[in-house]
C-alpha positions in Angstrom: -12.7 -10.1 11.8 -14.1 -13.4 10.5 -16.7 -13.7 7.6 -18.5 -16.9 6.8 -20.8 -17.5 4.5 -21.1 -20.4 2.0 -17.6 -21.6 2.2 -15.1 -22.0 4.7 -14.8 -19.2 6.9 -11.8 -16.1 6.2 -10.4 -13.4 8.0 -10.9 -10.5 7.0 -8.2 -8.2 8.3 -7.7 -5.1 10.5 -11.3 -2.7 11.3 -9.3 0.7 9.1 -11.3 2.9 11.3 -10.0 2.0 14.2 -6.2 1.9 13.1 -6.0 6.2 13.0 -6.8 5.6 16.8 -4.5 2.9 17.8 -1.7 4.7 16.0 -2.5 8.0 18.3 -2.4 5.6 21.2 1.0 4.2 20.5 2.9 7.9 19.8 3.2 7.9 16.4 4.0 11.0 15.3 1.1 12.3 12.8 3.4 13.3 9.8 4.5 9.7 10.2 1.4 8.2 10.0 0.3 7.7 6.8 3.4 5.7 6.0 3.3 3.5 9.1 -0.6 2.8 7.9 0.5 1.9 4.6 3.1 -0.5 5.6 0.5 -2.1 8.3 -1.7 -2.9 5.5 1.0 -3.8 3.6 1.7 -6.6 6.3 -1.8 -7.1 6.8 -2.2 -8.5 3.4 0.3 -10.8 3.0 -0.8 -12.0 6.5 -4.4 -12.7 5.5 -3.0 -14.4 2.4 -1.2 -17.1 4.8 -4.2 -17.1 6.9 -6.3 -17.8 4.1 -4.6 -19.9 2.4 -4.2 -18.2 -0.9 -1.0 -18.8 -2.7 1.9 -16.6 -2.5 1.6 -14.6 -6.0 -2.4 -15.2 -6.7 -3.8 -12.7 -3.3 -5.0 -9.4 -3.5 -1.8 -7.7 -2.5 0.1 -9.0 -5.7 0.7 -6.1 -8.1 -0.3 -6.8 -12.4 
């Protein structure tokens, strides 16, 4: 998803509802699920960050 608005436009990542379902789709087993979601938006983030163009260290994803 891309969101414009004033500035440049940015992606905005994976629709979460519909990563349950793809998941299903793909056999993962559902007690492993909720890790493999975690890691995906794990990835996701540092992804948009690249994307983006935010600097590696100042993106949502880094940890205080």
């Amino acid at each position: 998803m891309i969101a414009g608005g004033m500035g440049p436009p940015r992606h905005q990542g994976i629709e979460y509802a519909s990563i349950e379902e793809a998941l299903r789709m793909v056999g993962v087993k559902k007690k492993q699920r909720r890790r493999v979601r975690a890691d995906l938006l794990v990835m996701q983030r540092a992804a948009l960050d690249a994307i983006n163009g935010i600097p590696e260290g100042e993106g949502k994803g880094e940890r205080q």
